[in-house]
PDB file of the backbone (N, CA, C, O) and the ligand in Angstrom, with CONECT records:
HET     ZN  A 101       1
ATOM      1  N   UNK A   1      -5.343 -13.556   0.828  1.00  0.00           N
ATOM      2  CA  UNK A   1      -5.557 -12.583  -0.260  1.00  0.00           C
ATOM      3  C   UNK A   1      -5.949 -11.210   0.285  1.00  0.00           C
ATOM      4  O   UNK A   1      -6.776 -11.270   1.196  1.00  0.00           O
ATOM      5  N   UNK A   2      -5.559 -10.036  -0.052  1.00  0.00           N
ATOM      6  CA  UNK A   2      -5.626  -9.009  -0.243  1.00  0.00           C
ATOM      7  C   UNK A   2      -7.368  -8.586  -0.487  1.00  0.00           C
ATOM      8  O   UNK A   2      -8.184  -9.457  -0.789  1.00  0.00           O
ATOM      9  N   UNK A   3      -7.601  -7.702  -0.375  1.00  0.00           N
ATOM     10  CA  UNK A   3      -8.907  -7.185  -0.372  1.00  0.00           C
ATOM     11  C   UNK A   3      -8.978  -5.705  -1.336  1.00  0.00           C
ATOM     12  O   UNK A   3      -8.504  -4.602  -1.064  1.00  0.00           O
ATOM     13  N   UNK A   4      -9.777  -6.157  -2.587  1.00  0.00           N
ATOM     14  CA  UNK A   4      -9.440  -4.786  -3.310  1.00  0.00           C
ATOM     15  C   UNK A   4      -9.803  -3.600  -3.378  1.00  0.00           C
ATOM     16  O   UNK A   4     -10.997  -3.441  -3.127  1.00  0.00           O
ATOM     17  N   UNK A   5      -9.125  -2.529  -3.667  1.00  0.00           N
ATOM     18  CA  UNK A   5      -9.627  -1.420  -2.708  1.00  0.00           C
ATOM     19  C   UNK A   5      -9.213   0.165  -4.278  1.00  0.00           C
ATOM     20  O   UNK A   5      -8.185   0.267  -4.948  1.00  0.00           O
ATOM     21  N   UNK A   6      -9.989   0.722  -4.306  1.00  0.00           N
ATOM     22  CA  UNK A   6      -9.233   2.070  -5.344  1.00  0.00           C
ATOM     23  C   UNK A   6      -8.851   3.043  -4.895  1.00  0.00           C
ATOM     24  O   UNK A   6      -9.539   3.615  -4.050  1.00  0.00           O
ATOM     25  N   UNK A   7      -7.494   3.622  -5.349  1.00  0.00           N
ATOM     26  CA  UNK A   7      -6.763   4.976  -4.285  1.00  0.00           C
ATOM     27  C   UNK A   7      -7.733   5.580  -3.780  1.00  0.00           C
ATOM     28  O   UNK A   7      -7.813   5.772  -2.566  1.00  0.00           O
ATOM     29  N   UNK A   8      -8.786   6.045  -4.791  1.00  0.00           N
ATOM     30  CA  UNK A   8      -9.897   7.320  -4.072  1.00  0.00           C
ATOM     31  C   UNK A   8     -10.070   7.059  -2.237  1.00  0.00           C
ATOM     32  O   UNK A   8      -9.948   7.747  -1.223  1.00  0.00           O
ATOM     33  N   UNK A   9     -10.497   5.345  -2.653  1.00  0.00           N
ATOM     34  CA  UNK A   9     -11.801   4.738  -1.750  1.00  0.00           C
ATOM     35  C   UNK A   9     -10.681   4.477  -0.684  1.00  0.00           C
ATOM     36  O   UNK A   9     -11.015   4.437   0.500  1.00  0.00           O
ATOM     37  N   UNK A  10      -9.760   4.351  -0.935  1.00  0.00           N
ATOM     38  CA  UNK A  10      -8.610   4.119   0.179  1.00  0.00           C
ATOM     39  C   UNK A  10      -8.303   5.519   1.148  1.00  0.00           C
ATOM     40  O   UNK A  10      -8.474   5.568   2.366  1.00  0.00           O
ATOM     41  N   UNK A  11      -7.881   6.468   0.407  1.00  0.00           N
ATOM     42  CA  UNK A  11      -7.897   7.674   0.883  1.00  0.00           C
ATOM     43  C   UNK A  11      -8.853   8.280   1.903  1.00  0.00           C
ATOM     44  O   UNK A  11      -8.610   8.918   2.928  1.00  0.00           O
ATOM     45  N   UNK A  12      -9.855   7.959   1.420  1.00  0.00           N
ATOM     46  CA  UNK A  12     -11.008   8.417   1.944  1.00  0.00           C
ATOM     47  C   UNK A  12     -11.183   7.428   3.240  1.00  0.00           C
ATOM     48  O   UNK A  12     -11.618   8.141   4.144  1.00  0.00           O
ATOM     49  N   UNK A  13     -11.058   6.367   3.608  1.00  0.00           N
ATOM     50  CA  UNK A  13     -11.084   5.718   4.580  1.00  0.00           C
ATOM     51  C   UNK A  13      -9.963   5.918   5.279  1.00  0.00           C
ATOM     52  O   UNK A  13     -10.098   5.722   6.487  1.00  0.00           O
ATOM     53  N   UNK A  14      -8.572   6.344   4.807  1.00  0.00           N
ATOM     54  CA  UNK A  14      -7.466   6.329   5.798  1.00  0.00           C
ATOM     55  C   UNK A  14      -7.694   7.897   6.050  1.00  0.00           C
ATOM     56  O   UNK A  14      -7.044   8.144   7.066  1.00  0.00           O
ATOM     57  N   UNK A  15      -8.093   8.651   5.760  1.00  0.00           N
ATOM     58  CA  UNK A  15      -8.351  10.204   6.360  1.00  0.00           C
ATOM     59  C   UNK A  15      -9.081  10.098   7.353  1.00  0.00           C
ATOM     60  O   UNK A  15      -8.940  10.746   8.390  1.00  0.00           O
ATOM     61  N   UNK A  16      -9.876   9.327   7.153  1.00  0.00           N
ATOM     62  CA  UNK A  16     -11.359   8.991   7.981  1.00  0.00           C
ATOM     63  C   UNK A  16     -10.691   9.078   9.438  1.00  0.00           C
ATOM     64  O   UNK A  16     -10.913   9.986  10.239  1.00  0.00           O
ATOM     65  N   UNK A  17      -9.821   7.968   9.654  1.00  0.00           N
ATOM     66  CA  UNK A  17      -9.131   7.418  10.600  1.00  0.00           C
ATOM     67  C   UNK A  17      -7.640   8.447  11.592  1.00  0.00           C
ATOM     68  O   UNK A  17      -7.152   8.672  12.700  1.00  0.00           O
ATOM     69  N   UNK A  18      -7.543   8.730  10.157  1.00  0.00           N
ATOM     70  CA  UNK A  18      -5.890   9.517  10.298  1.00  0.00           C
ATOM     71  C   UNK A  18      -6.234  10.925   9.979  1.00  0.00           C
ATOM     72  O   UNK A  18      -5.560  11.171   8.978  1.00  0.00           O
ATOM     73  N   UNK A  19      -7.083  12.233  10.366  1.00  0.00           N
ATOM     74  CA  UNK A  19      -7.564  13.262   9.610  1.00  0.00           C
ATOM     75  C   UNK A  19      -6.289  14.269  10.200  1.00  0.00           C
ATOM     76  O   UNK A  19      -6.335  15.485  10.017  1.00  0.00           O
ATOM     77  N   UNK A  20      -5.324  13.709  10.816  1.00  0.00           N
ATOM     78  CA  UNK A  20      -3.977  15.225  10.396  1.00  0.00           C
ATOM     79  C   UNK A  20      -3.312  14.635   9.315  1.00  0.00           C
ATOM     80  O   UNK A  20      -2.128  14.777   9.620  1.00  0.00           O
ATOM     81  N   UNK A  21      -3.362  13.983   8.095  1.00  0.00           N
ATOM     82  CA  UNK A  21      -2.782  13.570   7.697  1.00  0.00           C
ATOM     83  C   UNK A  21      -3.253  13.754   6.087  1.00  0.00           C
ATOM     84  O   UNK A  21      -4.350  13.246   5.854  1.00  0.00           O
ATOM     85  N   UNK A  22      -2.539  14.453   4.853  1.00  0.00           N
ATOM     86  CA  UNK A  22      -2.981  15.160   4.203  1.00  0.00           C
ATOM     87  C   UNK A  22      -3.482  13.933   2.782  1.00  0.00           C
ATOM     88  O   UNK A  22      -2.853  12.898   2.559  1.00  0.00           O
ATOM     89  N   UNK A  23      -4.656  14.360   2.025  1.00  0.00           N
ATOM     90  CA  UNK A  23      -5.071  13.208   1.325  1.00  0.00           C
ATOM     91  C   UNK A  23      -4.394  13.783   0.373  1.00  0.00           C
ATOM     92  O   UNK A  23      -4.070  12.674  -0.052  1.00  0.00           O
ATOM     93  N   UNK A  24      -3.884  14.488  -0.351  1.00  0.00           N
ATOM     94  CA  UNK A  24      -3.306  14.822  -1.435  1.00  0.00           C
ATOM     95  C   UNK A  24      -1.637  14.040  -1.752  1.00  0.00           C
ATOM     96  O   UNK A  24      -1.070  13.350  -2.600  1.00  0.00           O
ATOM     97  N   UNK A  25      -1.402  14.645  -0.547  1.00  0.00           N
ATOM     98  CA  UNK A  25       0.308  13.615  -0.244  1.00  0.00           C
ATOM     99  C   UNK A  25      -0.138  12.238  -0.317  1.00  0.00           C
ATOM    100  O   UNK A  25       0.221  11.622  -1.321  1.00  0.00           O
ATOM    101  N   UNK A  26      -0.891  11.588   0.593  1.00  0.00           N
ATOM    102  CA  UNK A  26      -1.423  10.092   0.539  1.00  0.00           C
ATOM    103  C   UNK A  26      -1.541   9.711  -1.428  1.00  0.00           C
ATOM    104  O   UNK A  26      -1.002   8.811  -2.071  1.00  0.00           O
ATOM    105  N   UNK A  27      -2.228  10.542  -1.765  1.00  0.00           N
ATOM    106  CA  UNK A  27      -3.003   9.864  -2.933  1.00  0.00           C
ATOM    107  C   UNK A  27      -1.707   9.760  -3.783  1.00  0.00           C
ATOM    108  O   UNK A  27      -1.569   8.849  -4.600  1.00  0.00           O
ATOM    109  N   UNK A  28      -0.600  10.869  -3.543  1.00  0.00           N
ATOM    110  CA  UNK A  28       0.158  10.701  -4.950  1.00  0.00           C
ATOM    111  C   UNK A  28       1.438   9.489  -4.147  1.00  0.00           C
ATOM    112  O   UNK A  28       2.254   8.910  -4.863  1.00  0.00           O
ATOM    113  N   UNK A  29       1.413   9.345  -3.102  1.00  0.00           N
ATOM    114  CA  UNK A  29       2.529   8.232  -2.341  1.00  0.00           C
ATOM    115  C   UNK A  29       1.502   6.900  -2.670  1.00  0.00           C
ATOM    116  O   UNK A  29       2.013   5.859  -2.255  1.00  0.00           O
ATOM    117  N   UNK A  30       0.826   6.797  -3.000  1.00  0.00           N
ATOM    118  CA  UNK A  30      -0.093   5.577  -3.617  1.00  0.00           C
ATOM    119  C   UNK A  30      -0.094   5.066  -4.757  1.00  0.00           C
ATOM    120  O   UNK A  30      -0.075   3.885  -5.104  1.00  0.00           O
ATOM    121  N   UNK A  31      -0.133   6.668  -5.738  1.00  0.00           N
ATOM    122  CA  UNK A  31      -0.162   6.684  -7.111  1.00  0.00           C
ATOM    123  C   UNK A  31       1.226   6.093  -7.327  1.00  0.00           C
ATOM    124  O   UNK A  31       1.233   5.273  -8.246  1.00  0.00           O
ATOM    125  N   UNK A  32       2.256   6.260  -6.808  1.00  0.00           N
ATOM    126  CA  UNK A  32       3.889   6.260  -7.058  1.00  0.00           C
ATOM    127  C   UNK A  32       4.024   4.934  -6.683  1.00  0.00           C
ATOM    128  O   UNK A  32       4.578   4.119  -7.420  1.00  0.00           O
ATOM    129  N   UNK A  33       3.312   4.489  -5.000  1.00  0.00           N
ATOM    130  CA  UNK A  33       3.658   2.744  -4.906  1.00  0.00           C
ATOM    131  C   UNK A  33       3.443   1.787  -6.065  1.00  0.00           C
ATOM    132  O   UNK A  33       4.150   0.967  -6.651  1.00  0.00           O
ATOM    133  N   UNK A  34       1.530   2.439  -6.220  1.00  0.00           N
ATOM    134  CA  UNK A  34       0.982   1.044  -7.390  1.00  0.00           C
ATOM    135  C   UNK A  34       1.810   1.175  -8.509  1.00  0.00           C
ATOM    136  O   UNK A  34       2.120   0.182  -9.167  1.00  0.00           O
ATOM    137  N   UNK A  35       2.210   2.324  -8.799  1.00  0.00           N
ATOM    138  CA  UNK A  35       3.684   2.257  -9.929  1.00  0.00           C
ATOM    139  C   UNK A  35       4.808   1.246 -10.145  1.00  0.00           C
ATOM    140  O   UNK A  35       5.213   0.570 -11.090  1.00  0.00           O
ATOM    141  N   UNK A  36       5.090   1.403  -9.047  1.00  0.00           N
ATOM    142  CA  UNK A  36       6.179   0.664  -8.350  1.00  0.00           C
ATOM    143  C   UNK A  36       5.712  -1.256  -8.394  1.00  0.00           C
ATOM    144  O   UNK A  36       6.304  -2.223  -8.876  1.00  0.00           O
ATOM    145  N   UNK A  37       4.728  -1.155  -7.831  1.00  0.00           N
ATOM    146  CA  UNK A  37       4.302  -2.420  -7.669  1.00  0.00           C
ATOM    147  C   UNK A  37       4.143  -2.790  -9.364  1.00  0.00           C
ATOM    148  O   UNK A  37       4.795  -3.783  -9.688  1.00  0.00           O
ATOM    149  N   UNK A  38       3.714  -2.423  -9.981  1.00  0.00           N
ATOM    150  CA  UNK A  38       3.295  -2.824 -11.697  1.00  0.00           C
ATOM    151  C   UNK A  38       4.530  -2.801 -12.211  1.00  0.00           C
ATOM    152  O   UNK A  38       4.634  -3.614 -13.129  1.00  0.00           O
ATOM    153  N   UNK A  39       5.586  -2.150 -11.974  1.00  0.00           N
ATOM    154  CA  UNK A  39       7.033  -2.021 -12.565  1.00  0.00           C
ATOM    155  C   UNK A  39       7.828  -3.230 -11.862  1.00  0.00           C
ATOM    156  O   UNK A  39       9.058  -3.175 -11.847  1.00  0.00           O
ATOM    157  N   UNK A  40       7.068  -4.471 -11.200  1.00  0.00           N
ATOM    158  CA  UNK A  40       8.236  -5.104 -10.528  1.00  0.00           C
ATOM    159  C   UNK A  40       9.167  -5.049  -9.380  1.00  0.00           C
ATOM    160  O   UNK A  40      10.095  -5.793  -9.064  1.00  0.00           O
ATOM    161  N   UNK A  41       8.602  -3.795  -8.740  1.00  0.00           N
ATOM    162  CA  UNK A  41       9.645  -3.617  -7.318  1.00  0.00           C
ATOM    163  C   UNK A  41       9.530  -4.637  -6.687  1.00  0.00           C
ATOM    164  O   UNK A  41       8.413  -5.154  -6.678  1.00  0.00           O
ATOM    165  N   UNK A  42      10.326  -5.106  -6.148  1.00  0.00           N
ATOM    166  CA  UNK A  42      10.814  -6.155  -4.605  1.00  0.00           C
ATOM    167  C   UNK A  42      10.601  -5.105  -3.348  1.00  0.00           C
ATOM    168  O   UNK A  42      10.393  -3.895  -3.257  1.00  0.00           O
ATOM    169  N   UNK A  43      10.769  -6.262  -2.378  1.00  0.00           N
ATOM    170  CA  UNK A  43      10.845  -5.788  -1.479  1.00  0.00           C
ATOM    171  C   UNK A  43      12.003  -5.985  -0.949  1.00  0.00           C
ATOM    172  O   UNK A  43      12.791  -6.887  -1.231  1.00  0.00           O
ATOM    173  N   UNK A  44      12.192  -4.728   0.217  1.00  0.00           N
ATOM    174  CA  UNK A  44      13.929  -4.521   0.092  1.00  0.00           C
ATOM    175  C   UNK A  44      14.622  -5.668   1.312  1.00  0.00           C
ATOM    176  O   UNK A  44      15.797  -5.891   1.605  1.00  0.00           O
ATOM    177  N   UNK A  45      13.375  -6.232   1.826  1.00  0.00           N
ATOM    178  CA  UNK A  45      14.033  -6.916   2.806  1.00  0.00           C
ATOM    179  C   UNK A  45      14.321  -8.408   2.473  1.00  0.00           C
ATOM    180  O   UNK A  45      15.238  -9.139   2.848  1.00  0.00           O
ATOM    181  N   UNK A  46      13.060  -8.679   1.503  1.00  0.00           N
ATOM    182  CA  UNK A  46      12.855 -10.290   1.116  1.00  0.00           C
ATOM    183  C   UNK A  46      12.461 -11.125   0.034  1.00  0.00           C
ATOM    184  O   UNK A  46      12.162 -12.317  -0.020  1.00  0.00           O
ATOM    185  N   UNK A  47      12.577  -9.631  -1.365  1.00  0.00           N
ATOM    186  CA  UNK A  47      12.334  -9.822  -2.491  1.00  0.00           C
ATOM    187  C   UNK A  47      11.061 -10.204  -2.876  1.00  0.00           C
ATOM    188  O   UNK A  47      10.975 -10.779  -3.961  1.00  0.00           O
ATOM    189  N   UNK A  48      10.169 -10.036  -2.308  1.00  0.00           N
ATOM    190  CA  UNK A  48       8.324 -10.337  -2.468  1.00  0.00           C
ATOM    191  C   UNK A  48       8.229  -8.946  -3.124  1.00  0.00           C
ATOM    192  O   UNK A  48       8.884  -7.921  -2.936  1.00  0.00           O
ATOM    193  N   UNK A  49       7.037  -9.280  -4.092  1.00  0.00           N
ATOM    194  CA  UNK A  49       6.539  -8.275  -4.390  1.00  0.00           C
ATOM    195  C   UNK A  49       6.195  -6.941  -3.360  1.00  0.00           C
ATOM    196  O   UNK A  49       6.047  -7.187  -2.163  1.00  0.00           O
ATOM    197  N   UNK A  50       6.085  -5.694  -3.788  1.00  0.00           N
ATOM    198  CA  UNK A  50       5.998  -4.893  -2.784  1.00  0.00           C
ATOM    199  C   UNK A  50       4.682  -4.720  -2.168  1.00  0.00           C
ATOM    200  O   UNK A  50       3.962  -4.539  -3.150  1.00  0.00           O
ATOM    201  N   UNK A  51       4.066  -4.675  -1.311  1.00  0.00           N
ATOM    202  CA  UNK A  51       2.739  -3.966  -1.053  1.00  0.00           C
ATOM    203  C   UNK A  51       2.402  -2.430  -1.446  1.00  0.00           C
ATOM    204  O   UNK A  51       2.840  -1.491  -0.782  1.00  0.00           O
ATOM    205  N   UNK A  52       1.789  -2.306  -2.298  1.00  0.00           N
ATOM    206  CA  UNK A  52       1.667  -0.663  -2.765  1.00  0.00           C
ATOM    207  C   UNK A  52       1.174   0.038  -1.325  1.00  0.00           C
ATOM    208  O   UNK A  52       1.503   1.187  -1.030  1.00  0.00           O
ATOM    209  N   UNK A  53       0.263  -0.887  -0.389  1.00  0.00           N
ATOM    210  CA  UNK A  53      -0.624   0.758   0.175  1.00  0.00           C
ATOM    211  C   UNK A  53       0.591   0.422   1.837  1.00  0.00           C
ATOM    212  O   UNK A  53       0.321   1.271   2.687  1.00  0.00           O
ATOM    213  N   UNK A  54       1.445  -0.323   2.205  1.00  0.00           N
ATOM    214  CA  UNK A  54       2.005  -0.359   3.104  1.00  0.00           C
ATOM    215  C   UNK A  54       3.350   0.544   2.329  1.00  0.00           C
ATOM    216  O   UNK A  54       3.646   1.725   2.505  1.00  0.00           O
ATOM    217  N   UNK A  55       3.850  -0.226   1.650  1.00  0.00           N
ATOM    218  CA  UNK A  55       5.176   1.219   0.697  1.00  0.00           C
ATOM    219  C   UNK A  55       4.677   2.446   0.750  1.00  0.00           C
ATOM    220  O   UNK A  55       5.260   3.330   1.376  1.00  0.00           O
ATOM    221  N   UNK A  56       3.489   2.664   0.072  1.00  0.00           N
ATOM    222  CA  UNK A  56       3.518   4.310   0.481  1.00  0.00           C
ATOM    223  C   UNK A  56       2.698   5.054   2.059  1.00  0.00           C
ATOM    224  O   UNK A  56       2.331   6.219   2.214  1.00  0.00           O
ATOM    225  N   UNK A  57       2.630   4.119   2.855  1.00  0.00           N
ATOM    226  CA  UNK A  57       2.559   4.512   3.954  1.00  0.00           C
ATOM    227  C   UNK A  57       4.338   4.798   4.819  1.00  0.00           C
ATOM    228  O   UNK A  57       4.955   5.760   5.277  1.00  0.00           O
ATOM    229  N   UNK A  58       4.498   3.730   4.697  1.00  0.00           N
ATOM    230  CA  UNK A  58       5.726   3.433   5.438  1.00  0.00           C
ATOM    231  C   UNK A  58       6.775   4.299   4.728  1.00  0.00           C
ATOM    232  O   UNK A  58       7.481   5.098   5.344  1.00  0.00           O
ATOM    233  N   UNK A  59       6.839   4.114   3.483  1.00  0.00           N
ATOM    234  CA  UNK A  59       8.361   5.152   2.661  1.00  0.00           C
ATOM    235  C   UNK A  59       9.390   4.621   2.391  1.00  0.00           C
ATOM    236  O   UNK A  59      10.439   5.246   2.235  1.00  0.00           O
ATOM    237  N   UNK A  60       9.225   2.810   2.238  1.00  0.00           N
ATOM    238  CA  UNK A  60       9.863   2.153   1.921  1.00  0.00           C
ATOM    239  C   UNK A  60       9.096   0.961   0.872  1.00  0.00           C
ATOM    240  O   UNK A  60       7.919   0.701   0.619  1.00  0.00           O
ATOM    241  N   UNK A  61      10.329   0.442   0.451  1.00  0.00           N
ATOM    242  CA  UNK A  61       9.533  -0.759  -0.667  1.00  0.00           C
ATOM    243  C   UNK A  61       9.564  -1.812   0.208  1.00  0.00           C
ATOM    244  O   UNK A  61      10.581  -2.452   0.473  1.00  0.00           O
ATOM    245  N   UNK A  62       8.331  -2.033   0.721  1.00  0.00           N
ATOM    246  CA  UNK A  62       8.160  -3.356   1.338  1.00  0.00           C
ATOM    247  C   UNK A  62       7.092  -4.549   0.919  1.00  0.00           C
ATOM    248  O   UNK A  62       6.138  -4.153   0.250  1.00  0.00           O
ATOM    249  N   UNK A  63       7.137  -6.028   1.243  1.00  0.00           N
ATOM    250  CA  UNK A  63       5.939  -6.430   1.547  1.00  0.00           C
ATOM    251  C   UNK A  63       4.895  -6.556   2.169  1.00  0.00           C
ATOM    252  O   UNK A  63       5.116  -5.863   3.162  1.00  0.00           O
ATOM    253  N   UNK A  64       3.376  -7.176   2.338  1.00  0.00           N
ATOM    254  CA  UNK A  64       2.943  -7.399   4.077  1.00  0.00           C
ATOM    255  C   UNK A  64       3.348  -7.724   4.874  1.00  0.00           C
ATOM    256  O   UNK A  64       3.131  -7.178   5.956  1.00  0.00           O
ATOM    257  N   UNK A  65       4.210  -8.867   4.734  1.00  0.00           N
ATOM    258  CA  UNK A  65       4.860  -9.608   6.259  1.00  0.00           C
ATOM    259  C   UNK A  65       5.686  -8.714   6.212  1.00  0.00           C
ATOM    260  O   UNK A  65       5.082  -7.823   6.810  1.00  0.00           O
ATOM    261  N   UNK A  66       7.239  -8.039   5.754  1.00  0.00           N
ATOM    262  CA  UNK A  66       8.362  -7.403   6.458  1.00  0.00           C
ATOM    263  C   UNK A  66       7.395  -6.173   6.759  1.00  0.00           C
ATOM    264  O   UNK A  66       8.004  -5.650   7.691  1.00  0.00           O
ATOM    265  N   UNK A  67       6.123  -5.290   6.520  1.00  0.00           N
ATOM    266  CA  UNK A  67       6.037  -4.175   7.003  1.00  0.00           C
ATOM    267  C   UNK A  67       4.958  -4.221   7.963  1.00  0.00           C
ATOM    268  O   UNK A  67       4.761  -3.282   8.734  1.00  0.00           O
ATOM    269  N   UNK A  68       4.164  -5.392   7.954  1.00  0.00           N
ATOM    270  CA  UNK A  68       3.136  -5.733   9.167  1.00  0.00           C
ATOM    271  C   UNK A  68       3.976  -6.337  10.155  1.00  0.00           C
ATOM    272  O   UNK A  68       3.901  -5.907  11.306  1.00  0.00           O
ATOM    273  N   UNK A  69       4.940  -7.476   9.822  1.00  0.00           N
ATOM    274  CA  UNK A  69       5.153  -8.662  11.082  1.00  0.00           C
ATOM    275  C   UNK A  69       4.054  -9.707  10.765  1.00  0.00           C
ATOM    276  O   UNK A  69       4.032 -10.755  11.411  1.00  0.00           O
ATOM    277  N   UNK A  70       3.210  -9.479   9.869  1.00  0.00           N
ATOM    278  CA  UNK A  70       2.204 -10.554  10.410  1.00  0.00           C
ATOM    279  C   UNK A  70       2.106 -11.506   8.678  1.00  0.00           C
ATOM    280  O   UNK A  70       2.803 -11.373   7.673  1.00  0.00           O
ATOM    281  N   UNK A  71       1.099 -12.298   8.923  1.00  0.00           N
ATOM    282  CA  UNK A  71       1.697 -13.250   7.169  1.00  0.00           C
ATOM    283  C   UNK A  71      -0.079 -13.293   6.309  1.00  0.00           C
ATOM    284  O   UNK A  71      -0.494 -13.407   5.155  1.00  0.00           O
ATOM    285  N   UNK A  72      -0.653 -13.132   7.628  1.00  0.00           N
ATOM    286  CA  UNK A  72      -2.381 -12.946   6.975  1.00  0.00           C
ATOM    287  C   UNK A  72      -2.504 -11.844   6.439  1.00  0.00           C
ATOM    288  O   UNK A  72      -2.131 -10.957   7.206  1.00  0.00           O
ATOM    289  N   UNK A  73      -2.935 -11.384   5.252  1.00  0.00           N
ATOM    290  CA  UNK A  73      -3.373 -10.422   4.409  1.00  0.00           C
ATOM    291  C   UNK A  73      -4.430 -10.484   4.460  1.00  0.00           C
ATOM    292  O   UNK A  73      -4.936  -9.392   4.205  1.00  0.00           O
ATOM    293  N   UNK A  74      -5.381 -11.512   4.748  1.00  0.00           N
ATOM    294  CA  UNK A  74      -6.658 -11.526   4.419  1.00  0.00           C
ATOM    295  C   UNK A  74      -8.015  -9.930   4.533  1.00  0.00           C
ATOM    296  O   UNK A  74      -8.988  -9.451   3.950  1.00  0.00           O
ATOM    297  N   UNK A  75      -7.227  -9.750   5.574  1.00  0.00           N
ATOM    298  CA  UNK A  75      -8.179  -8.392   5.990  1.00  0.00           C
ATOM    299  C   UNK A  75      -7.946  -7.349   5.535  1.00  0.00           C
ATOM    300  O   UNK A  75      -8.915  -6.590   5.548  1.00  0.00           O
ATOM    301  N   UNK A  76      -6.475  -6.710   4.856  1.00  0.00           N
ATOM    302  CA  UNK A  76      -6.002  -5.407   4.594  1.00  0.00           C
ATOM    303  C   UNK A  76      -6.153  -5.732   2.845  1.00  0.00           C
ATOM    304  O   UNK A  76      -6.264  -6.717   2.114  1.00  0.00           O
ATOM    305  N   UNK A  77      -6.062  -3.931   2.691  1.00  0.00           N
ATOM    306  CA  UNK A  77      -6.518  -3.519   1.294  1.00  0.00           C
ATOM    307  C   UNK A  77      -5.107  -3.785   0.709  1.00  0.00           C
ATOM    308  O   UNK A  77      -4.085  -4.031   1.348  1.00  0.00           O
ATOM    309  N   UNK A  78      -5.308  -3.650  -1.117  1.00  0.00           N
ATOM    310  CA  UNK A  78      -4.439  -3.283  -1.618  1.00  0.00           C
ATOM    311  C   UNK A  78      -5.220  -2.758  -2.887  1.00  0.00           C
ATOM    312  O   UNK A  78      -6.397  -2.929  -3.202  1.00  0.00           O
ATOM    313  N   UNK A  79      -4.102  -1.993  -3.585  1.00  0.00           N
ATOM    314  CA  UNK A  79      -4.743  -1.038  -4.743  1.00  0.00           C
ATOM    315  C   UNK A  79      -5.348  -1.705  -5.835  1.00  0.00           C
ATOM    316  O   UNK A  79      -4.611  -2.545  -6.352  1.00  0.00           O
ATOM    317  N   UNK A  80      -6.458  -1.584  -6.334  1.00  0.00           N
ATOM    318  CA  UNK A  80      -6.970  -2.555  -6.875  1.00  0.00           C
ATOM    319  C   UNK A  80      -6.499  -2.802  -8.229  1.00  0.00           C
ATOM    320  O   UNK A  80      -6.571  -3.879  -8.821  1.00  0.00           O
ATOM    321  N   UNK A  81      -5.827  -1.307  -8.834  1.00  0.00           N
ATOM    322  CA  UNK A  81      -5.150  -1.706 -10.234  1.00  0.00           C
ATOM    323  C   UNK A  81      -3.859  -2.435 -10.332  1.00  0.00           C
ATOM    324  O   UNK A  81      -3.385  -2.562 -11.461  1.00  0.00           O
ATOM    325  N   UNK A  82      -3.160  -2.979  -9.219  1.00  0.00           N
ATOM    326  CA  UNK A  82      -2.247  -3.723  -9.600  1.00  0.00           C
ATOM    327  C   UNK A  82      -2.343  -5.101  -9.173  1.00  0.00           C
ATOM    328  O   UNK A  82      -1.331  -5.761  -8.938  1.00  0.00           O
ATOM    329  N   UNK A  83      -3.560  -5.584  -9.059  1.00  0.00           N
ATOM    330  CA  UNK A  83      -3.909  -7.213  -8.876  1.00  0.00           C
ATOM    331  C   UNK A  83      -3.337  -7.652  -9.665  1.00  0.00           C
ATOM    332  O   UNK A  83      -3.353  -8.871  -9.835  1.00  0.00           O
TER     333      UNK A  83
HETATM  334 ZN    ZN A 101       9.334  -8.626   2.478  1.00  0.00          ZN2+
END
């Protein structure tokens, strides 16, 4: 399971980490994933639901496993309004 997390509180921790990297662009490529994710997107590789905060990192509709490689979620966020 996923770990729940709100755009703000997300932002604010991936700037933390990533500070050339603009929170305004982040917040609305977030706002547009969890969209996406509540509207039913797939993922383009394997038809799983999409991951909102890896889609709008990456710039594609993906899941965790096709955009990590890995199948544990346990540790990474996701947006908390589209649980
Ligand atoms: Zn996938």
């Amino acid at each position: 399971m996923f770990v729940p997390i709100s755009i703000d509180e997300f932002v604010k921790k991936h700037i933390k980490t990533n500070p050339s990297e603009n929170a305004a662009d982040l917040k609305a490529s977030l706002t547009e994933a969890a969209d996406k994710k509540k509207n039913g997107f797939k993922c383009s590789q394997c038809g799983q639901p999409v991951w909102a905060i890896g889609t709008a990192i990456v710039g594609w509709n993906g899941c965790f496993t096709c955009i990590t490689g890995e199948a544990d979620c346990s540790e990474d966020y996701e947006i908390d309004s589209v649980f």
